[in-house]
C-alpha positions as CSV (number, residue, x, y, z in Angstrom):
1,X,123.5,209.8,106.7
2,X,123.6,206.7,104.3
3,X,123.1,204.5,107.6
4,X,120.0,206.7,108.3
5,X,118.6,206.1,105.0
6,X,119.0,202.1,105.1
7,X,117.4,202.0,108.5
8,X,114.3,204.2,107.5
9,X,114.4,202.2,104.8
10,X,114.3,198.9,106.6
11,X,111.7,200.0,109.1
12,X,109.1,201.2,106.2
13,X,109.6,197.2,105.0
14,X,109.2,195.6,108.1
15,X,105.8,197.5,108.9
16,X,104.3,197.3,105.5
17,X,105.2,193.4,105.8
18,X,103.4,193.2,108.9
19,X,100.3,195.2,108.0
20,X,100.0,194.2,104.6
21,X,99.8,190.7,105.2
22,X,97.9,190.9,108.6
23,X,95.8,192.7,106.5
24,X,95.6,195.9,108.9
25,X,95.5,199.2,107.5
26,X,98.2,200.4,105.9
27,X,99.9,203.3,107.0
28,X,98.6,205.8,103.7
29,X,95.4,204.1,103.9
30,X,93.3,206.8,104.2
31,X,95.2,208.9,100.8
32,X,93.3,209.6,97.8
33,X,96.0,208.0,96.2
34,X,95.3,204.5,98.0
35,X,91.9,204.3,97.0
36,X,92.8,205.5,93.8
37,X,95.5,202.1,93.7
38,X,93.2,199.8,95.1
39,X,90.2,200.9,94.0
40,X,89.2,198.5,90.8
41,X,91.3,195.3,92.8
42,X,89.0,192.1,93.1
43,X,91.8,189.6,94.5
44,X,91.3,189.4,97.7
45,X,94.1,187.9,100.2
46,X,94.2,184.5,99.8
47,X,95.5,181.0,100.8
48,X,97.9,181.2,97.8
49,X,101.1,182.6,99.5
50,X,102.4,183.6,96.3
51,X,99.6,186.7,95.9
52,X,99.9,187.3,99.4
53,X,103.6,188.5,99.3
54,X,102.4,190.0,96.3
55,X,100.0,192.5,97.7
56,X,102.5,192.8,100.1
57,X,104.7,194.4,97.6
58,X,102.2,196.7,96.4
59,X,101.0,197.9,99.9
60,X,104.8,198.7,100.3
61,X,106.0,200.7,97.3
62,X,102.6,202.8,97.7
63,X,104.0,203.6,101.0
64,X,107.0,204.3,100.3
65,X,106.0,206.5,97.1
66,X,104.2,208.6,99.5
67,X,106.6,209.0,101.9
68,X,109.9,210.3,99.6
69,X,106.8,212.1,97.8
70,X,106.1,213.6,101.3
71,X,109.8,215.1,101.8
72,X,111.0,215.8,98.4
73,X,108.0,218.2,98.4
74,X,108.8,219.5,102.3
75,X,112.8,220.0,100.8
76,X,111.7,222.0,97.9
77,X,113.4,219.0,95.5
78,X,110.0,217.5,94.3
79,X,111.3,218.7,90.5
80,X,114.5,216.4,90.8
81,X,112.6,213.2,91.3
82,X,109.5,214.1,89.8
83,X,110.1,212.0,87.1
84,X,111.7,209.0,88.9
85,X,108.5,209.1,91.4
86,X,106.1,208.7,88.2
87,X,107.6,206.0,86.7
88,X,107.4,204.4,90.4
89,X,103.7,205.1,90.5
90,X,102.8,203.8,86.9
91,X,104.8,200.3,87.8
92,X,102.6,200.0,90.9
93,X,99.4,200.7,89.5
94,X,100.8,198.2,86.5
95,X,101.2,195.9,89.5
96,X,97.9,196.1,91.0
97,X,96.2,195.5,87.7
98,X,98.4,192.8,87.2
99,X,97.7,191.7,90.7
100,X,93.7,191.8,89.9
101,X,94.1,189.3,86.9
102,X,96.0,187.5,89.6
103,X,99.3,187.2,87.6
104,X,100.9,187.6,91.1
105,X,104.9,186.8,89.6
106,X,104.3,189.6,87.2
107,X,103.4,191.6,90.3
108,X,106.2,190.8,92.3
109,X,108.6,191.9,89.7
110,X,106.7,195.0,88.9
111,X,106.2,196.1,92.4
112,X,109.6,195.5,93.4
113,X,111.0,197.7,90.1
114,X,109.1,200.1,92.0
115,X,110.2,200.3,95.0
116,X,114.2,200.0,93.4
117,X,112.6,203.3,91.7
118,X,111.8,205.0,95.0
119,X,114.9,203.9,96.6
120,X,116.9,205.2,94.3
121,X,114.5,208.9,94.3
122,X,114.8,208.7,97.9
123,X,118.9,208.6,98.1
124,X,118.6,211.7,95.4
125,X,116.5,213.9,97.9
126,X,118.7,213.4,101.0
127,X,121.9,213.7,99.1
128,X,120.7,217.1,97.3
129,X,119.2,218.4,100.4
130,X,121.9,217.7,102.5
131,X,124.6,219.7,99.9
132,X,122.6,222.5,99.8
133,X,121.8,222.7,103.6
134,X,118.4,223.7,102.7
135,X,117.1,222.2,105.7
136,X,118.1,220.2,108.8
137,X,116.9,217.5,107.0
138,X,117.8,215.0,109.7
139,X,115.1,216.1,112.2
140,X,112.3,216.1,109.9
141,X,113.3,212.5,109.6
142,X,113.7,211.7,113.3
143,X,110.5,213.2,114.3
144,X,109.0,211.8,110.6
145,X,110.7,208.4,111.9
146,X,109.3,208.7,115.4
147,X,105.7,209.3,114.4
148,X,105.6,206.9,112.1
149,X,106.6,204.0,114.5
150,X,104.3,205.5,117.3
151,X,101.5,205.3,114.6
152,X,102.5,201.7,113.9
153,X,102.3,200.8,117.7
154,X,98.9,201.8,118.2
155,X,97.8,200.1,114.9
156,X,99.4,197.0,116.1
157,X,99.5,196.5,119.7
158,X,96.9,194.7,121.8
159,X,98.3,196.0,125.3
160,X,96.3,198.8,126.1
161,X,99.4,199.5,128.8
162,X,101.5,200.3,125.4
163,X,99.0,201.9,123.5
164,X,98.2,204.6,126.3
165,X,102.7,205.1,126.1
166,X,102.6,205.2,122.8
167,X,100.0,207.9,122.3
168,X,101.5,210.3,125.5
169,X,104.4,210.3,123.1
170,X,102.7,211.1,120.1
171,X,101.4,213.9,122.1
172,X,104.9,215.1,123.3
173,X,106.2,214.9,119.3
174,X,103.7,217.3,118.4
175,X,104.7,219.7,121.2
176,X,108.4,219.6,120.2
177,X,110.3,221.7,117.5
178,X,111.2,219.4,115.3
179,X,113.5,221.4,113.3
180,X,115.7,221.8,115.8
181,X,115.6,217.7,117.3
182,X,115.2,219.1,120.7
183,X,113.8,216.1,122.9
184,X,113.0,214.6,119.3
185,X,115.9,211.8,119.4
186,X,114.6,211.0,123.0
187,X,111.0,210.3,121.6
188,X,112.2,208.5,118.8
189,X,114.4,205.7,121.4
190,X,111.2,205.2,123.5
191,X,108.8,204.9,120.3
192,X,111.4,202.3,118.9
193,X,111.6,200.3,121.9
194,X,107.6,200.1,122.2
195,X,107.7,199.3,118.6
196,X,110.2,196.2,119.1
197,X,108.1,195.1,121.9
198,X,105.5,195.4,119.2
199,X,106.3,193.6,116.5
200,X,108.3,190.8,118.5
201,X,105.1,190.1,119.2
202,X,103.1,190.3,115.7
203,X,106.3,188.1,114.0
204,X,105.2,185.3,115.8
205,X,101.3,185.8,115.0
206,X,102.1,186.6,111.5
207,X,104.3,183.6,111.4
208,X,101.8,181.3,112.9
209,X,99.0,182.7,110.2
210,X,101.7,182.6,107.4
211,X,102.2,179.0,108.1
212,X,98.8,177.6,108.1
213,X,98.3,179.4,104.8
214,X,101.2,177.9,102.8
215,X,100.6,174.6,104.4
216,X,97.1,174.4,103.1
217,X,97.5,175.6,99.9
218,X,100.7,173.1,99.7
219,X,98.3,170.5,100.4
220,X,95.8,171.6,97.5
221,X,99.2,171.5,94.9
222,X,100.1,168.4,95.6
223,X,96.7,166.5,95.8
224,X,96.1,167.9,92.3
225,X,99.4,167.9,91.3
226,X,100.1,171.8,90.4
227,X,103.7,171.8,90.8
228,X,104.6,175.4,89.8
229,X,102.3,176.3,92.5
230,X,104.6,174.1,95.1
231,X,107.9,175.5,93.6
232,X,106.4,179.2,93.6
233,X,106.0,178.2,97.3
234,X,109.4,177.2,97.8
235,X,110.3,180.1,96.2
236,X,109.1,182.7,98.7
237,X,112.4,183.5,100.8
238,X,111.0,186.0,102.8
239,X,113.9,186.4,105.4
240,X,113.3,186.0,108.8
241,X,109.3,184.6,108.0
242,X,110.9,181.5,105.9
243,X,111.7,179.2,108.6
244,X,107.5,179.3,109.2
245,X,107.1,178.6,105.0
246,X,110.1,175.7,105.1
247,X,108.0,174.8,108.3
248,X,104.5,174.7,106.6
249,X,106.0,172.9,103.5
250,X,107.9,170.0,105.8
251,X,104.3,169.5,107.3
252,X,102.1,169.6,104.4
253,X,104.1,167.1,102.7
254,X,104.2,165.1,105.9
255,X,100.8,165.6,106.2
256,X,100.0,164.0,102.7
257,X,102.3,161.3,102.8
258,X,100.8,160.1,106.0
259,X,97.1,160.3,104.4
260,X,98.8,158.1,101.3
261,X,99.9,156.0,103.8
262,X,96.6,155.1,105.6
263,X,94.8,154.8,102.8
264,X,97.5,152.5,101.7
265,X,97.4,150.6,104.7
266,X,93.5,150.2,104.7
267,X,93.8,148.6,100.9
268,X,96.5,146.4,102.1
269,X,93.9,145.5,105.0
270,X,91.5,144.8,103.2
271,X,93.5,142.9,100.4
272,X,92.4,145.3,97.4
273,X,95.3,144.7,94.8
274,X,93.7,146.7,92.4
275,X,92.5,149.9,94.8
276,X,96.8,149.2,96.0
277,X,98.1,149.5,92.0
278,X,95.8,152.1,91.5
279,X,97.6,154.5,94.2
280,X,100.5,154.6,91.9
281,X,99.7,158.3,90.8
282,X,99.1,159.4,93.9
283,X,102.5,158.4,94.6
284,X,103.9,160.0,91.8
285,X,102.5,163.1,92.5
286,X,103.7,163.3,95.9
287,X,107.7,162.0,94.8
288,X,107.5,165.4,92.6
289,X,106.3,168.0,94.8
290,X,109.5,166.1,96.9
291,X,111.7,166.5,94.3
292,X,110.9,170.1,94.1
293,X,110.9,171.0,97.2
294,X,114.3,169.0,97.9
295,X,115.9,171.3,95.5
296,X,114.9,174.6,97.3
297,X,116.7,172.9,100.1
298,X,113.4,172.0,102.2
299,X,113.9,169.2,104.3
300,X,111.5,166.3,103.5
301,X,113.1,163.4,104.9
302,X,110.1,161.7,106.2
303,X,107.5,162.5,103.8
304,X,110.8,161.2,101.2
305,X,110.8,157.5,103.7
306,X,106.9,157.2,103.6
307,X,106.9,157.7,99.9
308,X,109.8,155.3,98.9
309,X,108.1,152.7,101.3
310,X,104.7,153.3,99.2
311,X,106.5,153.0,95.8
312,X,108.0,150.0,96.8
313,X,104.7,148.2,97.9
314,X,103.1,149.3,94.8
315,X,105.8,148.1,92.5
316,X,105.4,144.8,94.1
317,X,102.2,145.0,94.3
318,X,102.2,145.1,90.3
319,X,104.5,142.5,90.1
320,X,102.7,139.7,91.5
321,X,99.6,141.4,89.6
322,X,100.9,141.1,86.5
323,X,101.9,137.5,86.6
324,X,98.4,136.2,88.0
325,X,96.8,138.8,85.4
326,X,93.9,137.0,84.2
327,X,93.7,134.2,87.1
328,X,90.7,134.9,89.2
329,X,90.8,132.4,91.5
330,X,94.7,132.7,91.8
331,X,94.1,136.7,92.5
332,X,91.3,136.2,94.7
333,X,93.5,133.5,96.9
334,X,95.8,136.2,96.9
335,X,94.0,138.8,98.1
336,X,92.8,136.2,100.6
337,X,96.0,135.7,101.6
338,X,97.3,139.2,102.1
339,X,94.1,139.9,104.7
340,X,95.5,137.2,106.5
341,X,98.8,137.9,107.1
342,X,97.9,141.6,107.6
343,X,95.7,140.5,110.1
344,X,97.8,138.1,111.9
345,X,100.6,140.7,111.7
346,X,98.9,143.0,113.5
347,X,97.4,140.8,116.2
348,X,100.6,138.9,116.9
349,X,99.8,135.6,115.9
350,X,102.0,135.7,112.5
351,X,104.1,133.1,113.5
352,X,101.0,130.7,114.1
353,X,99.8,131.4,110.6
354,X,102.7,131.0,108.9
355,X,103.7,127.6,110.5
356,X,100.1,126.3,109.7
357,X,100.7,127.2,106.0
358,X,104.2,125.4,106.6
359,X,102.8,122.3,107.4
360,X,99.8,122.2,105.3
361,X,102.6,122.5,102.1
362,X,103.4,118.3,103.7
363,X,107.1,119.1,101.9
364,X,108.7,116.3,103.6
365,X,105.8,113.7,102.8
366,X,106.9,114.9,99.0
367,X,110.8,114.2,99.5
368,X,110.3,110.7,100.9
369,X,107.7,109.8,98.1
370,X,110.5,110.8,96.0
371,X,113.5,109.1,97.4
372,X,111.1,106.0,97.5
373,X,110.5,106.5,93.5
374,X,114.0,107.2,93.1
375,X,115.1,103.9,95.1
376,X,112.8,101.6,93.7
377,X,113.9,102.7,89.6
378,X,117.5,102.2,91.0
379,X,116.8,98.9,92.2
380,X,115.0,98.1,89.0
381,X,118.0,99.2,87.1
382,X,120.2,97.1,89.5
383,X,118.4,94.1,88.4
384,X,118.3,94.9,84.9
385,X,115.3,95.4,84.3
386,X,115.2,98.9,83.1
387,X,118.1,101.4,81.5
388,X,119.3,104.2,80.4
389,X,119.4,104.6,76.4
390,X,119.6,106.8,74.5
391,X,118.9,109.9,76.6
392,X,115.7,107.8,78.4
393,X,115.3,105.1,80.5
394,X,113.6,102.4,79.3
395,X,112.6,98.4,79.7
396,X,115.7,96.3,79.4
397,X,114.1,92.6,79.4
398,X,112.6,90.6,77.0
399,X,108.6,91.3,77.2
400,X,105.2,90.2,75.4
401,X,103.9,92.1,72.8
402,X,100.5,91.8,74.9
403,X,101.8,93.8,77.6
404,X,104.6,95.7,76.1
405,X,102.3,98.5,75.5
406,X,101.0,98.8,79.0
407,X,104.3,98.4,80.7
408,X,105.8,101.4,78.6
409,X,102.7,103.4,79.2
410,X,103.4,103.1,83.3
411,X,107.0,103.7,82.9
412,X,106.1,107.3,80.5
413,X,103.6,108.1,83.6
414,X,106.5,107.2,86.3
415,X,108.9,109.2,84.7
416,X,106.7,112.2,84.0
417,X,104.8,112.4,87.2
418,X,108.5,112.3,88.7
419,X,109.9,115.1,86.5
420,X,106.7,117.3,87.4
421,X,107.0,116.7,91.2
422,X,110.5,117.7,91.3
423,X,109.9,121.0,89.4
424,X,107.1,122.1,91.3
425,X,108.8,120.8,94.4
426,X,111.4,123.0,93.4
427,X,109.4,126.1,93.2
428,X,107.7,125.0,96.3
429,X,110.7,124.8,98.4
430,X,112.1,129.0,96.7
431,X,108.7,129.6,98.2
432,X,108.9,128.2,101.6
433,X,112.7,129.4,102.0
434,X,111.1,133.1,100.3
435,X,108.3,132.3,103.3
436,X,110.5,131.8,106.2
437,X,113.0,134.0,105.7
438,X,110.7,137.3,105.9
439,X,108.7,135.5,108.8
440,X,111.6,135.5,110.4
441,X,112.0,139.5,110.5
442,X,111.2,141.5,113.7
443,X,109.3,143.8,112.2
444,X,107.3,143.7,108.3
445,X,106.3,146.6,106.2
446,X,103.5,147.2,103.8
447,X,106.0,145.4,101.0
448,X,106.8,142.5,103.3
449,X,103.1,141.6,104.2
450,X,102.3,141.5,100.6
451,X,105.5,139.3,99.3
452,X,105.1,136.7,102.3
453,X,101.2,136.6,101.3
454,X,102.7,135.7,98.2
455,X,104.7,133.4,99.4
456,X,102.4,131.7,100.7
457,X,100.2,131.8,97.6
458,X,103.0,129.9,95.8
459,X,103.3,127.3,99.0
460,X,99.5,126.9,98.6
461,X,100.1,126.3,94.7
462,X,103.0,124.1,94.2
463,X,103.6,122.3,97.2
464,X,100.5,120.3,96.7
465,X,101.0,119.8,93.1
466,X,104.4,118.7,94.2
467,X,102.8,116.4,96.5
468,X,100.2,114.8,93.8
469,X,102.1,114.2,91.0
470,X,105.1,112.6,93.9
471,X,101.9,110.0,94.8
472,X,100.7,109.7,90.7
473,X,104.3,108.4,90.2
474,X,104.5,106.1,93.2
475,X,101.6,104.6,91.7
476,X,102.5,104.5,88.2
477,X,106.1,102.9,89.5
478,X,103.7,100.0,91.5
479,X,102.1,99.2,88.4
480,X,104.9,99.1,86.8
481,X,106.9,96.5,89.1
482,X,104.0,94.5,89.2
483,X,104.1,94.2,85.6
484,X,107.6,93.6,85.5
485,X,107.3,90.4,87.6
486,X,104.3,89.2,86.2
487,X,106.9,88.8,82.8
488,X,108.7,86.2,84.7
């Protein structure tokens, strides 16, 4: 008898999930005590998946209140869970207000207290009716059972084939002595096989609708960044309709990290480092609702590699910001820059642009300036006529006071413009080996355009500084030999 019980039980749920929230008629819909429920209700079902399971819950322990109602009153045992039945009823009509102020946890917990309440009034009914053999209780419920899922099919189905099967056995349940289960347990086989045929049917429909909803509302909690609302989602194991929530969650998230990622991609495009730094909350919001969801065990694996990739570009993207903060023209090159070798990138012709920038930067000219420089002070020094003193290198010979002052002068510009040469040819040549070595990838993301356009930004900026000051101190070091020999 208990295994009766459970799958009575079971079937009332799995109809009032599939009416309730394919928003057919419910089986009691017609009761005073329905309209009586429902009556003063102004939510109506919704996008938010939270309400819908919800009013679910209502529909359900409404149904179920009338249905152990129903028997305990057919039993004669409507006394022993009178007061079990009322406390059932007041939680559910607590839940529907609750559910009208759309506090839809509140009615969750409410309506499923009262349907733990009708459970429970429904095991004392069969149990006392059964010890006192007042009636043969189990036919009333197989023909109860039968009619029930018969009802259902007709409700439900779209094959009119069905429909016409299911009604001919309506009609044969009414003829039949149900007190007795005479041809009743033969009725009640064929009504549950047109009712699996049924609903096999409807779980995919009500799957399919269940999906779109969470996904769209998951899509409104993340853009605004409502994360109860995206855990409430996560939250909603509903058995065998889950895998269509995990589904809808995995898309929406996908759905919005692709969106991030295009409108990403069109600021990279168009060089906009601001519009680019400006995406970091976007970001944010989107590596929370991930965070979330990865704790209710919802795969997000891509939407997770899309967002990373988008932090990262913004993070460098702030980077570079913050040290050319307040350098117009250097930001403006920049941004320059970055349409290039976005542009290049996606035409194939990277390699081309890069190289050019390569040999604009005229490194080697630089080094052999340098090595000149460097040769012609040691020979100088090899002849004595400079030397290192001191910490500095200075004039060794004997020279007029007339032109002492002009020689030093061209030996303080030598050695400076040498010094400065070498440290922006330093930072010139971290740049170009910075330059070339992400050039060199097979494939560049978002991050990668952006720090070789930067690169290149730094090429553009020191290697011709490096060049100039290499050419100021070739000069200066002319002047100075020059002077030299005219002292002798």
């Amino acid at each position: 008898m208990g295994q009766v019980r459970l799958v009575v039980l079971t079937l009332i749920i799995g109809v009032a999930v599939a009416l309730g929230v394919l928003t057919l008629h419910a089986a009691a819909s017609s009761s005073s005590l329905s309209n009586t429920i429902y009556g003063n209700s102004t939510v109506p079902l919704s996008q938010n998946a939270t309400c819908t399971a919800a009013r679910v819950h209502v529909e359900l322990s409404l149904l179920l209140y009338q249905r152990v109602r129903l028997v305990a009153n057919a039993v004669g045992e409507s006394t022993l869970v009178n007061g079990t039945l009322d406390s059932a009823l007041n939680l559910t009509i607590t839940a529907n207000e609750s559910l009208s102020r759309g506090q839809c946890l509140d009615v969750l917990h409410e309506a499923i207290g009262a349907i733990q309440l009708e459970a429970e009034a429904w095991s004392m009914v069969m149990s006392n009716a059964t010890r006192a053999s007042k009636v043969n209780y189990t036919c009333i419920n197989l023909a109860s059972l039968a009619e029930a899922r018969l009802n259902t099919v007709i409700r439900l189905t779209t094959n009119s084939t069905i429909r016409s099967e299911a009604e001919t056995l309506l009609a044969e349940l009414a003829r039949l002595n149900s007190t007795s289960c005479t041809g009743v347990e033969g009725v009640l086989g064929n009504a549950t096989v047109l009712l699996n045929e049924t609903l096999s049917g409807l779980r995919g429909r009500l799957g399919n609708w269940l999906e779109g909803k969470v996904e769209a509302a998951a899509l409104v909690y993340v853009s605004v960044g409502e994360y109860r609302g995206i855990g409430e989602l996560a939250s909603l194991n509903l058995t065998e309709y889950w895998q269509y929530i995990v589904k809808a969650l995995e898309s929406a998230m996908v759905k919005y990290a692709e969106e991030l990622n295009e409108t990403l991609t069109r600021l990279l495009a168009s060089g906009n480092l601001t519009g680019l730094i400006s995406s970091y909350a976007t970001v944010n919001r989107l590596s929370t609702a991930l965070t979330i969801l990865s704790s209710h065990e919802v795969k997000v694996g891509e939407a997770w590699g899309i967002c990373l990739n988008a932090a990262s570009l913004i993070n460098e993207t702030a980077s570079i910001y913050g040290e050319l903060k307040g350098n117009t023209t250097g930001l403006s090159l920049l941004e320059t820059l970055i349409r290039e070798v976005y542009l290049s990138y996606v035409n194939g012709s990277l390699s081309t642009t890069v190289n050019q920038y390569f040999e604009l930067a005229k490194v080697n000219e630089t080094v052999k300036l340098l090595r000149d420089v460097n040769e012609t002070m040691s020979k100088l020094a090899a002849m004595g006529y400079l030397k290192w003193s001191r910490g500095a290198t200075i004039v060794a010979i004997p020279i007029p006071n007339s032109m002492r002052g002009l020689i030093e002068r061209y030996l303080n510009l030598t050695l400076g413009n040498l010094t400065l040469s070498m440290a922006n040819l330093g930072l010139c040549n971290n740049a170009y080996n910075a330059g070339r070595g992400i050039a060199a990838l097979k494939a560049l993301n978002a991050t990668s355009i952006v720090k070789l356009a930067y690169s290149l930004y730094l090429i553009r900026t020191y290697c011709p500084m490096a060049l100039q000051y290499a050419q100021w101190a070739a000069g200066d070091l002319g002047n100075l030999s020059r002077l030299i020999n005219a002292t002798q």
